[in-house]
N, C-alpha and C positions, 0 to 999 in steps of 0.2 A: 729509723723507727722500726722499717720490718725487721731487722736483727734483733733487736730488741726484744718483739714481740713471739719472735720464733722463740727465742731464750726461755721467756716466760712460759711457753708452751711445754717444752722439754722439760725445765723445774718442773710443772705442774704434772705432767705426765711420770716424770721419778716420783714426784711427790703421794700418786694414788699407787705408784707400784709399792714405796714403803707402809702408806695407810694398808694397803692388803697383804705385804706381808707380818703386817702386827697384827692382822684378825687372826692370818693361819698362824701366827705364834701363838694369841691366843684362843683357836682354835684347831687343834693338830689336825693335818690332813695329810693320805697317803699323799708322796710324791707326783708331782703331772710329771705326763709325757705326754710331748705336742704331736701329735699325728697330723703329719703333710702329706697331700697329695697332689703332684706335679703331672702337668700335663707331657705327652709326648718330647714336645719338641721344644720346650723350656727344660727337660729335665736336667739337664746338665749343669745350666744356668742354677735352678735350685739345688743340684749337690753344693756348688761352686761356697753358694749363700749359707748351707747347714755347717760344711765345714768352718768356711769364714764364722760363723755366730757358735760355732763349737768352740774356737781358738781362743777366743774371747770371755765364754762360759762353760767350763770345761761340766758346772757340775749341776745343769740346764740339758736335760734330755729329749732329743727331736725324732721319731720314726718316719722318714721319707719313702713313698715307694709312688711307683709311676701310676697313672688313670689308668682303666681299663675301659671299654664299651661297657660295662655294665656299672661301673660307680656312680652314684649315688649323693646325693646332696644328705650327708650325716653332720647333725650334730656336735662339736668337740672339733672336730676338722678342720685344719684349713689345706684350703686350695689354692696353688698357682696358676692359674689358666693363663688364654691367650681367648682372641674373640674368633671363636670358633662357632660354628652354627650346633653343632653338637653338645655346647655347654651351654645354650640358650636357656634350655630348661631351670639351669641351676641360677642361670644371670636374672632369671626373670621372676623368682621365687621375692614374692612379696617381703617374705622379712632375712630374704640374705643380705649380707653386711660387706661393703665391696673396700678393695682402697688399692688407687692405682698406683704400679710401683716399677713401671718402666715402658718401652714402648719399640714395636717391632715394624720393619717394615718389608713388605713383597715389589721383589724387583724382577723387574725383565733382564734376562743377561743371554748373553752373544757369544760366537765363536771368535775369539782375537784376531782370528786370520781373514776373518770374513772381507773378501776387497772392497766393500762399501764402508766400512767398518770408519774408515777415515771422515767419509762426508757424513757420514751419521751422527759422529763427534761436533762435529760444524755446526751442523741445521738441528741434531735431534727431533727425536720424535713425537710426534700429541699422541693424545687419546684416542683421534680418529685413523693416526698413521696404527696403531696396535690391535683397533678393530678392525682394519682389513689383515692386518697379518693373521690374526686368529679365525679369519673369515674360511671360507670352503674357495679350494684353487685359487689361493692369495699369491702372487709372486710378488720381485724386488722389483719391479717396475712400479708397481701402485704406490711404491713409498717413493725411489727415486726416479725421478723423471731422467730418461737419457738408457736407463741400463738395461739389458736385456734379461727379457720374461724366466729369468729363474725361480722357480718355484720355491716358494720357503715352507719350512717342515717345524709346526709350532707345536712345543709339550709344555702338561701344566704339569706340576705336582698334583698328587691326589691328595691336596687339603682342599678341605672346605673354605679354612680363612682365605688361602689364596684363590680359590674360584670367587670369589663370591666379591674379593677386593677387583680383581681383575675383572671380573661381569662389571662390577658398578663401575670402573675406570673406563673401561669403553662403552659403557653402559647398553652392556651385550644381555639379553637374557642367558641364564645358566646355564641354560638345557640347549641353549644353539652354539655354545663354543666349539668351535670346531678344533679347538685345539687338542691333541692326544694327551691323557690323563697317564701320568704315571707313578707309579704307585711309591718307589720313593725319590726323594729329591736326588741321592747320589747316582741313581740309575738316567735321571735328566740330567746330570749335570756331562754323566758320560754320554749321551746322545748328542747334546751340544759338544762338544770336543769333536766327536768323532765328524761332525756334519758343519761345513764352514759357514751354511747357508741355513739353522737350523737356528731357531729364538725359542727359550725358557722364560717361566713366569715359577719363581719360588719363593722361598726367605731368603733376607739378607744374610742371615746366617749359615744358608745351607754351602755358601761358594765362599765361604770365607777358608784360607791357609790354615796350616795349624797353628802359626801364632797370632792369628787373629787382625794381623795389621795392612795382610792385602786377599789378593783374590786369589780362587784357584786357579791352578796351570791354564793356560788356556784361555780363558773365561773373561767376558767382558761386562760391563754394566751398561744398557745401553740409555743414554742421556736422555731424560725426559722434555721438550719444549712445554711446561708448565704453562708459559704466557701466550704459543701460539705467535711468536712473531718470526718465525723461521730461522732461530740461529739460537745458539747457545750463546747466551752472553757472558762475561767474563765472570760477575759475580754467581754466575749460575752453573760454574766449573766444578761442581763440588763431587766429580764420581770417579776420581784418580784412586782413592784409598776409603777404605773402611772409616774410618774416624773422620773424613770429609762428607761423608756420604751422612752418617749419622749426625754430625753437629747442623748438616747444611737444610733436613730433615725436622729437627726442631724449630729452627728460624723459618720455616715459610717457604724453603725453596724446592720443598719434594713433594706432589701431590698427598692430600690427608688422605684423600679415599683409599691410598697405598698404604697406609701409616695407620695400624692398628694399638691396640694398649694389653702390657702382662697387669694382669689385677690379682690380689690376694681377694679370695672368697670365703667367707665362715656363714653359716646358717644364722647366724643373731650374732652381735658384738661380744668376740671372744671374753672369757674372766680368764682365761688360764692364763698368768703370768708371761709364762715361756713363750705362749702366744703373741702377747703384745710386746714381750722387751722382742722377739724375732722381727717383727712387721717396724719396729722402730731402729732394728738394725739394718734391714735390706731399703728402709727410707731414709735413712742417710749413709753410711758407711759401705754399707751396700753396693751404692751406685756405682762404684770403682768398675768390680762385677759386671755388672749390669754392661757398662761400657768397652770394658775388653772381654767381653761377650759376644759382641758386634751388633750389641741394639743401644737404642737412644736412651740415656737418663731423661728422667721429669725433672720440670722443674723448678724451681726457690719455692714459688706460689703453692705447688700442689705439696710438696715434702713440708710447707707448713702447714696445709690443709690436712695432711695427713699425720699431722705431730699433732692437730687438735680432735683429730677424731678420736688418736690414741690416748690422749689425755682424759679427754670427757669419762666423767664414775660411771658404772652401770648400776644400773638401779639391781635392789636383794631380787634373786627366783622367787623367792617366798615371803609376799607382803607383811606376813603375819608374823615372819622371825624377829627375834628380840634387837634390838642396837647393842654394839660392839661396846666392847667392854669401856669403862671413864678412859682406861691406857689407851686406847687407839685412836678416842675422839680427840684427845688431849693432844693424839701426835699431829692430828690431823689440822688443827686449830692452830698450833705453833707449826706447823710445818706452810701453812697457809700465809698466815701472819710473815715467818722469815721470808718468804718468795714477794707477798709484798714491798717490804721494806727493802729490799732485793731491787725490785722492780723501779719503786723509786729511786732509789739511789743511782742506777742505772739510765734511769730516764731523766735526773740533775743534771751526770756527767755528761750525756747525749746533747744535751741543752747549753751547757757550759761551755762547749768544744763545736758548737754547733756550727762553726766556720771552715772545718776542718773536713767536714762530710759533705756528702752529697745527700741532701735529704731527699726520703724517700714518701712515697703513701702507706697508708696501716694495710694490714692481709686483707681486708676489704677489697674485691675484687673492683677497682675503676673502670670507668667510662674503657672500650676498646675501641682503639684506632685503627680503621683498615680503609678498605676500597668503597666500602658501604656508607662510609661517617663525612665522603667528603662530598661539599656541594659542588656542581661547575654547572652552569647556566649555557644553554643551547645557544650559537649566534657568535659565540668570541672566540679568539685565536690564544692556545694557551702555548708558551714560550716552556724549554726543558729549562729553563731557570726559574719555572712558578711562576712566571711574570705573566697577565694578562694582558690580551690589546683585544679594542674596539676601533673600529672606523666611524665616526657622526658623519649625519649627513652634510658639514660643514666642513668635513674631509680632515679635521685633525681625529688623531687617535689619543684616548684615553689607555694608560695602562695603571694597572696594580697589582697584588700578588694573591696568588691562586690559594682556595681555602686550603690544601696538603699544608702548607706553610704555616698557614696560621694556626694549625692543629698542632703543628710540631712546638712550637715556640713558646703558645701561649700568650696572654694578652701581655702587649707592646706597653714599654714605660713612653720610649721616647721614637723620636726617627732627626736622621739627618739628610735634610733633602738637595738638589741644586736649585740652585733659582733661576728665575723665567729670562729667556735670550742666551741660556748655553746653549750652545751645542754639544751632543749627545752621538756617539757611533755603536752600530749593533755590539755588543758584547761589552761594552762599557761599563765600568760603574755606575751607577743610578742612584741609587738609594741605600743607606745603612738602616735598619731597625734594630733598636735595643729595646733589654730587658733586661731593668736593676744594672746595666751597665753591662750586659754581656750584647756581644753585637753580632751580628752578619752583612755582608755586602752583595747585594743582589745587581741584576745586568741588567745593560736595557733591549728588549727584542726587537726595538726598531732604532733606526737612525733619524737623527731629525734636529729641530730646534724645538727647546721647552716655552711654551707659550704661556702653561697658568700651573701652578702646580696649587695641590686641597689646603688651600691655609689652614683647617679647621683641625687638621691632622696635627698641626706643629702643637696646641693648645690641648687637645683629645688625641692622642696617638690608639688608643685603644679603637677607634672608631673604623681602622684599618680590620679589627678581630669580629666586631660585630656584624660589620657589612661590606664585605671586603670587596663586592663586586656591583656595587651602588653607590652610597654616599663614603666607602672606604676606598673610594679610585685616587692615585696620587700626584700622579703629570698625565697634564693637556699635550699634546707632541703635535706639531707639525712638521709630518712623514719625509722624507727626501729621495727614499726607494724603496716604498710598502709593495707594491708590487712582486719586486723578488724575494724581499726580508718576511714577506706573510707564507711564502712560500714553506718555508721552514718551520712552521708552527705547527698546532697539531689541531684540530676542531673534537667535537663533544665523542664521539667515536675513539676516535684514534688516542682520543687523551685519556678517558677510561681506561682503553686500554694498556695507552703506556703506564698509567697509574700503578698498575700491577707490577711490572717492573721495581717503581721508584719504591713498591712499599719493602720487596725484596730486598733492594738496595740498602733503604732506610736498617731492616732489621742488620742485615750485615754490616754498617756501620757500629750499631749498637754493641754486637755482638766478638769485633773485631779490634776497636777502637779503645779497650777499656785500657787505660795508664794503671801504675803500680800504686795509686792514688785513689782511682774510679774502681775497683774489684768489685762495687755493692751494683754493676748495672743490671746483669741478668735478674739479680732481686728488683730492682727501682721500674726496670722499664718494659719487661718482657711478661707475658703475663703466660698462664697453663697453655702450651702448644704453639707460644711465640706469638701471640696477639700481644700490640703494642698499648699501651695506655695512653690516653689522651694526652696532649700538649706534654708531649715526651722530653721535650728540652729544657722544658724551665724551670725548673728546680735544680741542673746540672748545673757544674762550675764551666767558671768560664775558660778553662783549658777545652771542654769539650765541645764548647760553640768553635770556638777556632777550630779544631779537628774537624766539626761538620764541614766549614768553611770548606778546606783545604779538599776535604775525601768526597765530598758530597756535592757541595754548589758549586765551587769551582771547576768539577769534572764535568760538568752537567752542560757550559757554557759551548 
């Protein structure tokens, strides 16, 4: 359906570019030309884009020239920015008109040589490991324990974006970094080289090669521990290359507070043509660009959000001017009418074939699924298969499956459970739950014999979705070695925070997982910045319940 709806957008947005160019036919106007103004350190990225949209419209004219300290939020203009503290002024301008159209990020990078360089890879570093590096007489001791008090030599670039991203990532005041400001990145990046023991804070693109696909000579990225659990985890490998670094960045695995956005700025919602078909070109075709660039595309979600911005009419300057001549309305009316008729027919065949897709939600942004949407009740022992366990005071244990699960799934048609006098060993099959016939097989986190299992589940399977950790409990267990099998669980703490992990996880499966069948996921399940939609799996076929199965549950056991 969101393909669909994108469609309909783009028609509608041709649709107002030919309604105005039958006004200026029937109203002759000198020729536009689009005046751009690129910032610094995007400029290149906006030649890359003038050309590209030249290639395309040879006889569409664009004047590009770089920001100065003294520009100006003018009228007619658009700007490329980056979120810099110096384009505030213009960002914050009541009736400036924004749309975001890719996204950069500031990384920490390293001498290759440097001999901690290995274990830093392993464990990576937090936020609090990078506030003492920027700290006044930080050495390599205060990160790795064991190594001798060598002093580290930390430079920032002299951007504003990146102080101010690196302040709030160690949530350092600005004016106390102690780190040496340098004026440009290429002069840090040679400081770093020369110094094995010397850490930078720049853009991702200041240390990128000339062809864009790895780093510079030398030059290391150094891993961020996002989660704070002491190691890099496998799915959190994402700093080998450029294009790892950037996809792993929109899914969730690279701090936001490092992860800034390029926005297009105009002083009010451009009319100039040249204007909008550009900003519709670097929102989809664009993106190519954008990405052998060395910064992150936006995405499904916002390139439609930004196809409807461009679409919407603008209202006349001049309340008082006449209406367009009967020719334009006339175009306007039948040009409305075909996109309709368009639209349905499109939305028949979507209906017709409708076994064939994956259906999706409308651009209506959904309910988001994170760390924040899921319940877990203080007191119970949560299993890395979602399984929950209790102990009663009559010593058997209750388990069921943890709310993350039921978030993914959506509500349950059916379950297929054992019945009471199996016997049951930790990691065992347990329970199936389907939906509409798509299934999963979940373990059990203790060993024991099933004494009563929720009848009421077999009749009401949804009652597992409503109350999943009360009246949705599913086996009675009587234990046979809770003592060590509780051992391996996690409590309200520790499962929060493993939670942060699985939603990583989660996103990476999404993101990796799609067949030559599944290509509509990033649209269906990812929303602006890699926030996941609610009950992300049920509307997917059932090819990609299995794939969860196999990449997801089953590793997790």
């Amino acid at each position: 359906m969101k393909t669909l709806i994108s469609t309909f957008f783009v028609l509608s947005f041709l649709l107002f570019n030919t309604a105005s160019f039958s006004v200026e036919n029937d109203n002759p106007q000198r020729e536009q030309t689009l005046q751009i103004v690129s910032s610094p350190e995007i400029f290149d990225l906006a030649s890359n884009w003038v050309a590209g949209f030249g290639n395309l419209h040879p006889d569409q004219k664009i004047d590009l020239r770089i920001q100065s300290d003294e520009t100006a939020l003018q009228e007619g203009n658009l700007y490329l920015l980056t979120n810099t503290n110096n384009h505030l002024s213009m960002e914050n301008n009541e009736t400036a008109w924004k749309l975001i159209v890719g996204h950069d990020l500031v990384v920490p990078v390293i001498n290759s040589r440097n001999p901690l360089l290995a274990e830093i890879n392993i464990k990576g570093l937090t936020a609090d490991d990078f506030a003492r590096l920027i700290s006044e007489k930080s050495d390599w001791s205060m990160i790795i324990k064991g190594t001798s008090n060598t002093p580290v030599k930390s430079y920032i670039v002299d951007n504003q974006n990146v102080i101010t991203r690196i302040a709030g990532f160690t949530k350092t005041d600005e004016t106390r970094l102690a780190a040496t400001k340098i004026g440009s990145a290429a002069e840090l990046i040679s400081l770093v080289q020369q110094n094995v023991n010397a850490i930078g804070f720049c853009n991702l693109t200041d240390v990128l090669n000339d062809g864009k696909d790895g780093f510079t000579n030398q030059i290391s990225i150094v891993p961020v521990d996002k989660n704070r659990n002491g190691r890099i985890d496998s799915f959190e490998k994402i700093y080998d290359n450029p294009a790892s670094l950037t996809r792993g960045a929109w899914i969730g695995k690279y701090p936001r507070v490092l992860s800034g956005d390029i926005y297009a700025l105009a002083a009010k919602k451009p009319t100039n043509q040249v204007a909008l078909h550009f900003m519709a070109y670097i929102t989809e075709n664009g993106q190519e660009l954008v990405k052998n660039s060395g910064y992150s595309i936006i995405s499904s979600a916002q390139k439609a959000a930004n196809m409807l911005a461009l679409a919407n009419p603008v209202p006349p300057s001049d309340p008082g001017k006449s209406a367009p001549a009967i020719s334009t309305g006339l175009i306007i009316i039948i040009g409305f009418t075909a996109i309709a008729v368009l639209f349905l027919v499109l939305l028949f065949a979507f209906n017709r074939n409708r076994s064939n897709f994956i259906e999706s939600e409308d651009i209506e942004i959904t309910p988001a699924l994170n760390e924040n949407s899921i319940a877990a009740p203080r007191g119970l022992y949560y299993d890395k298969t979602h399984i929950w366990a209790f102990m009663e005071q009559d010593g058997f244990v209750k388990i069921g499956i943890d709310d993350f699960l039921k978030h993914v799934t959506g509500s349950l048609t059916s379950l297929k459970m054992k019945s009471p006098g199996v016997k049951v060993r930790k990691g065992e099959k347990i329970l199936t739950i389907i939906r509409d016939g798509k299934q999963l097989e979940l373990y059990s986190p203790v060993s024991g014999f099933i004494r009563k299992q929720n009848e009421s589940l077999l009749k009401y399977p949804s009652g597992i979705n409503s109350l999943p950790y009360t009246e949705g409990w599913v086996y009675q267990i009587e234990p046979v070695n809770w003592v060590r099998e509780v051992s391996f669980m996690l409590m309200f703490d520790k499962y929060k925070e493993w939670l942060q992990d699985e939603f990583v996880r989660m996103r990476d499966f999404l993101a990796l997982s799609a067949n030559s069948n599944t290509v509509v996921y990033q649209q269906v399940v990812l929303q602006d910045g890699g926030e996941l939609k609610d009950n992300v799996l049920a509307d997917l076929g059932p090819e990609v319940w299995e794939d969860f199965q196999t990449r997801f549950i089953d590793t997790s056991k």
